[in-house]
N, C-alpha and C positions, 0 to 999 in steps of 0.2 A: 597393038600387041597386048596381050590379056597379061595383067600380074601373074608370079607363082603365086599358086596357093598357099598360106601358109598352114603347116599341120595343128596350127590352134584354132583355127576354123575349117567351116565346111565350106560347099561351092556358092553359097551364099552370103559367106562372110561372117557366121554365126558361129559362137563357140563351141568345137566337135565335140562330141557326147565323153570320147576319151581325154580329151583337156580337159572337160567341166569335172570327169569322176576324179582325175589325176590332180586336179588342182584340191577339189573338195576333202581328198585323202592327205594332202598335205597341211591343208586346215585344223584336219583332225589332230594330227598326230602335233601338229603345232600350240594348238590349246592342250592336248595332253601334258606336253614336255613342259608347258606355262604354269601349269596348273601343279607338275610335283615339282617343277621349281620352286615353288609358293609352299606346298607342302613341307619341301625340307629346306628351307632358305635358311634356319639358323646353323645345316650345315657347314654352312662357307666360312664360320668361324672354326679354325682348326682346334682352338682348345674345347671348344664345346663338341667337337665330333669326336676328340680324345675322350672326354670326360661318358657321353652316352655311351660308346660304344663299351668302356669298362663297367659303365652302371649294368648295361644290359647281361654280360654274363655276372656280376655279382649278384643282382636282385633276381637273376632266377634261380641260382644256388641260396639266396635267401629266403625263397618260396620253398625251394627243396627241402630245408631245414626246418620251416613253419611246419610245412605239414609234417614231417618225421617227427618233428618235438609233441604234436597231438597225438600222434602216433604212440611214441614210446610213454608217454603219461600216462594214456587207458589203458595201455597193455599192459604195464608196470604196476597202479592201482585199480584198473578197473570202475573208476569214481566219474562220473558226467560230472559232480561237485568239484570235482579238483582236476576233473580239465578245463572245466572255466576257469577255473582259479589262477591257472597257470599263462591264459590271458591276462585276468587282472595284476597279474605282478610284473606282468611284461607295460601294460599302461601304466601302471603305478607313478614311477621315476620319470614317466614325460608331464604329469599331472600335480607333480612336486616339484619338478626343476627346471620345466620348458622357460619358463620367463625368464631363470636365471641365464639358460644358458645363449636367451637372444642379447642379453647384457653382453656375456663373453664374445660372442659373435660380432658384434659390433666394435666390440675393442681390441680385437686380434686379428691375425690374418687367418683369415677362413680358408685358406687353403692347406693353413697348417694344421687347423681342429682339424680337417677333413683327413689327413693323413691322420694323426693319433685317433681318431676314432673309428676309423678304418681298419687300421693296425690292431686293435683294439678287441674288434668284434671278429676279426681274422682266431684270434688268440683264443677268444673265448668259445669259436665255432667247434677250435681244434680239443679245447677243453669237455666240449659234449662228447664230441666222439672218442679221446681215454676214459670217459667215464661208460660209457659202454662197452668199449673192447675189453678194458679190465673189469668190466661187467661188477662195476660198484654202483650202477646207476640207480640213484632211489630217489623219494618223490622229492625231500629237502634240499638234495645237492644238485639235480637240475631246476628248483625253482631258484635257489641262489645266483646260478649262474644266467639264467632268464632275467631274475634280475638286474643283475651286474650289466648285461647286456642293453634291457630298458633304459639304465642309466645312460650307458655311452651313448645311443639311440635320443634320449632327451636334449643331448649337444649336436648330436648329430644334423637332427632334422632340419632346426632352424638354421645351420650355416650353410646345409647344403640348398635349402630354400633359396636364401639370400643372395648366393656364389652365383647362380646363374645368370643373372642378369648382369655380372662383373664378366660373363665370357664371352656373353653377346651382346650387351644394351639394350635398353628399352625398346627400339626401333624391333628387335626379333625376337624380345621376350614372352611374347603369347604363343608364340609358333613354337620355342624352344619347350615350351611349363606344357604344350598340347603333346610334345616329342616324347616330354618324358612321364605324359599319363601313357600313349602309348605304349614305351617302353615296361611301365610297371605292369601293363593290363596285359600285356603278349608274355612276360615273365609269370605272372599268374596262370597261364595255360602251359606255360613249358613244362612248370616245375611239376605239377603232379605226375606227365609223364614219365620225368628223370629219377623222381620216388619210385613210381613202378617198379622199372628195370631194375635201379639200385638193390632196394629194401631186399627185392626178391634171389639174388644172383650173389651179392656182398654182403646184405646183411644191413640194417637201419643205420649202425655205427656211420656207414660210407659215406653217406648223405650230409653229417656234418662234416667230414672230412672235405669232401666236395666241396661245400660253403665254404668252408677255409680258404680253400684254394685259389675258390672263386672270386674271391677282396685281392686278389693278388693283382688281378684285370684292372678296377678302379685304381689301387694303389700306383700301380705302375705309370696309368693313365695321368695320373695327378702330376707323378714326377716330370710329367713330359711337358705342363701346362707350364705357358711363358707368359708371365706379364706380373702386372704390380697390383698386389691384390692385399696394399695396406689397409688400416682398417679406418676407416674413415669419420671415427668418433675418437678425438684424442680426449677427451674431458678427464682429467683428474678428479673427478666425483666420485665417492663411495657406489660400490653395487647398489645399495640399497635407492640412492638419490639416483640411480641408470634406471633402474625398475620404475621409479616412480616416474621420473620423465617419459617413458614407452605406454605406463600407463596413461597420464593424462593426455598423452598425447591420442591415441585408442578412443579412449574415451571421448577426447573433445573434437575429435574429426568425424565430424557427421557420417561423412561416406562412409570410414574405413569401420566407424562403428558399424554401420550398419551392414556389413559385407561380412566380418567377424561375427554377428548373431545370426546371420540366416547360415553360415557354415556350423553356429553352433546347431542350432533347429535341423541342420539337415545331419547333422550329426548323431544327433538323438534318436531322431524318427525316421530319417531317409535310409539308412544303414541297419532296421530292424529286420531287413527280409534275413540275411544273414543269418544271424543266432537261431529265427523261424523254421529256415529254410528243411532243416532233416524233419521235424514236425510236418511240413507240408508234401513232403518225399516220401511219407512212411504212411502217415496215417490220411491225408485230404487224395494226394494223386495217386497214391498206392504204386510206387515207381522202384520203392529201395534205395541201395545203396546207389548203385551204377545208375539211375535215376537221376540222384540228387547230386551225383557230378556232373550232370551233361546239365541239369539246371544251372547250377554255380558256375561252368565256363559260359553261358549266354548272357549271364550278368559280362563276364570277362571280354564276351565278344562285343557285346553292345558297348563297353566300356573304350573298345578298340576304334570299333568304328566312328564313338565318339568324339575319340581323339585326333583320329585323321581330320574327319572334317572338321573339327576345330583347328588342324594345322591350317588344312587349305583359307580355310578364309581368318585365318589369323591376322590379316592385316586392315582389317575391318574394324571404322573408326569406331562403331556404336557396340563397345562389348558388351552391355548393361543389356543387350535382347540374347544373349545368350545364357546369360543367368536366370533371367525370366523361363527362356522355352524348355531350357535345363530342367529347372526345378520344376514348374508344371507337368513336365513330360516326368520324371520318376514319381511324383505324387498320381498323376493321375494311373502310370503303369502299377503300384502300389496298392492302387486301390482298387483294380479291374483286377488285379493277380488276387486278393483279398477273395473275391466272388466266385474265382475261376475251378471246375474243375475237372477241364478238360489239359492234359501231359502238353499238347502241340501249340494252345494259345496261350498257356502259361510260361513257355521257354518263348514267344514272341513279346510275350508280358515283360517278362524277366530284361531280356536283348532293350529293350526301351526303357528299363530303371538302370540299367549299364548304361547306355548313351546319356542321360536325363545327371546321371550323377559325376559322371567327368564330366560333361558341358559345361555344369554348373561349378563344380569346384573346379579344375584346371583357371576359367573365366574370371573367379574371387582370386586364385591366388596372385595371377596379373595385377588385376586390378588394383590390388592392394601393395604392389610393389610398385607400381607408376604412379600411385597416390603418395608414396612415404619417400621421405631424404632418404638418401643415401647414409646417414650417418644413426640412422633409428630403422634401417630396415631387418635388420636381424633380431632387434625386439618385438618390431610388428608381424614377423613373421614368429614368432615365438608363441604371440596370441593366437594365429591361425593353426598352429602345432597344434596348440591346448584344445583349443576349438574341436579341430577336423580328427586329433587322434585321441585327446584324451576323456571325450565327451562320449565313446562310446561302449564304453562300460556302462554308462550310466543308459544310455538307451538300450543295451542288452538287456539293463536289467530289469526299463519299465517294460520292454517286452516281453519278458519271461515272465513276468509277476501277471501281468494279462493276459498271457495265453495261458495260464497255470489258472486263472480266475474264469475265462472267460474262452477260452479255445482260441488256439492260431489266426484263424480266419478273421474273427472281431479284432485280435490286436494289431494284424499287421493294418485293417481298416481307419482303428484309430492314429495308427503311426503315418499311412500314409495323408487323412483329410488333416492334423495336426501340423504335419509338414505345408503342405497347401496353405493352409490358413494362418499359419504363425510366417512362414514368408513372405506372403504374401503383400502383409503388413508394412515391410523394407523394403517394397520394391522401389517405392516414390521416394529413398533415401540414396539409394544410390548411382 
């Protein structure tokens, strides 16, 4: 008597074409599900999914504000001179006090800075917008308060740096530092939409009010975070002997040196398309305004996709070829964007100095946090502050000086082979 058939094969005993597709479909969807498991695996930590999810509505109310505050400066003076300016005072206070304040980070709980400097910039968001609505707004009393701002921002950065790895561990800290270039890169395309609608319907004032509001997310988020988040450097030493300690220590770890100077170099040169960017909108692609935004989001987009795929394979032991492909991929898109002047292969250009520049940073800031104790990581993060944010003033302004000498096109040339060749040099360090 003949067996039944079974419906996973045919009359020959061979796998039926609807098993084979039915089985192949569920491969799929199998590696899918594996694959954004891996993607969001720092998830599974709840204070870290608390903590993103508040970052995300705050830092897009903090883009809404960036751009409204460029905004209301040229509208107010009409000066290109003193709407950079209004940058440089905003770097200022990370460039004077970042070091100090990875000393404080180390010696307090970082969970506490994070609420007072949270609270902080809540206060000082809501401060922009009465100085608009009572329509006292003038160029001194918003750079004061940009200031003010900077400052809290200078404590800010290095504990929130540091913090993340106290919410997930080492084990999903690449995955977590890849979540939250994400996070910053997708906030940079939100905010200018939320400007739009706002500025237009409410009036510019709204937008810092928005910001305000929007620390209320993170804030809340903090209060909800459980665990022991002491500070792991008791020393009774002067600040002064904290600073020295972060530095030699900087200094005399070969890696971490050398991971801090290609953030410096990419900071300089890798971040001049920036400042370039309306010069090459207006006068090389001939695009305008509405041009030069759909440019700047393909940086944001490349920057996105950057991120994911640095999530997915964030648990990849060689992270040293992601710094490498990083930086090559923005120098060399840097320098083909340099030649380019065609609107279609320069937003592709653009999309691969986005991907090229979070690869590469997200990849340093890991790595320099798996390199350092625990009880000196908020000073060595303090250096990569200095590095990643306060170094670019100074390459705004060897690129301005050079396209002012020599036209757009040559300086972002030299910014981009400069980056190339001065990395390059690090690679065999770290």
């Amino acid at each position: 008597m003949r067996a039944k058939q079974s419906p996973r094969e045919d009359c020959f005993g061979r796998p039926s074409p609807r098993f084979a597709r039915d089985f192949a479909g569920s491969l799929a969807i199998t590696r899918r599900y594996n694959m954004l498991k891996k993607a969001f695996s720092s998830f599974r930590h709840t204070n870290y999914r608390l903590f993103w999810f508040g970052q995300m509505v705050s830092v897009s109310g903090t883009w809404v504000q960036t751009i409204a505050q460029g905004w209301l400066v040229f509208e107010l003076t009409n000066s290109a001179f003193l709407l950079g300016m209004i940058n440089a005072i905003a770097a200022l206070p990370i460039m004077l006090f970042s070091l100090l304040a990875g000393v404080i980070a180390d010696r307090l709980n970082k969970k506490h800075i994070l609420l007072v400097t949270q609270t902080l910039s809540m206060v000082l968001a809501f401060c922009l917008g009465m100085l608009v609505s009572l329509k006292i707004a003038q160029f001194w009393n918003i750079a004061l308060v940009v200031g003010l701002l900077g400052l809290v921002n200078a404590f800010d950065v290095p504990a929130r740096q540091a913090f993340v790895v106290e919410m997930v561990g080492k084990e999903d800290l690449n995955n977590a530092i890849a979540l939250n270039s994400f996070l910053f890169n997708a906030a940079r395309i939100i905010g200018p939409v939320i400007v739009g609608f706002l500025a237009g319907s409410l009036g510019i004032g709204s937008c810092f009010y928005l910001n305000g509001i929007s620390f209320l997310a993170v804030i809340v988020a903090l209060l909800f975070i459980k665990g022991d988040f002491s500070p792991k450097d008791v020393s009774e030493d002067t600040i002064i002997n904290g600073l020295y300690e972060g530095a030699k220590y900087v200094i005399g770890h070969k890696k971490i040196r050398a991971l801090v100077a290609i953030t410096a170099i990419s900071s300089i040169f890798g971040m001049a398309n920036v400042v370039l960017m309306p010069i090459f909108a207006r006068d090389v692609l001939k695009v305008g305004i509405k041009g030069l935004g759909l440019l700047m989001a393909f940086v944001g987009i490349g920057a996105i996709f950057g991120a994911l795929a640095l999530a997915v394979f964030s648990h990849k032991k060689e992270k040293q070829v992601f710094i490498k492909s990083g930086t090559i991929i923005l120098s060399l898109s840097l320098i083909a964007f340099s030649f380019s002047s065609n609107y279609m292969l320069s937003l592709i250009l653009l999309f691969g100095a986005g991907w090229g520049i979070i690869t590469q940073s997200a990849t340093v800031n890991t790595l320099l946090q798996l390199y350092t104790p625990d009880k000196l990581r908020g000073r060595v993060m303090s250096f990569y502050s200095l590095m990643f944010l306060g170094m670019m003033p100074l390459g705004s302004f060897q690129a301005g000086l050079l396209a002012h000498w020599f036209g757009a096109p040559v300086a972002l040339l030299f910014s981009g082979c400069s980056c190339l060749i001065f990395t390059c040099l690090f690679f065999r360090s770290i």
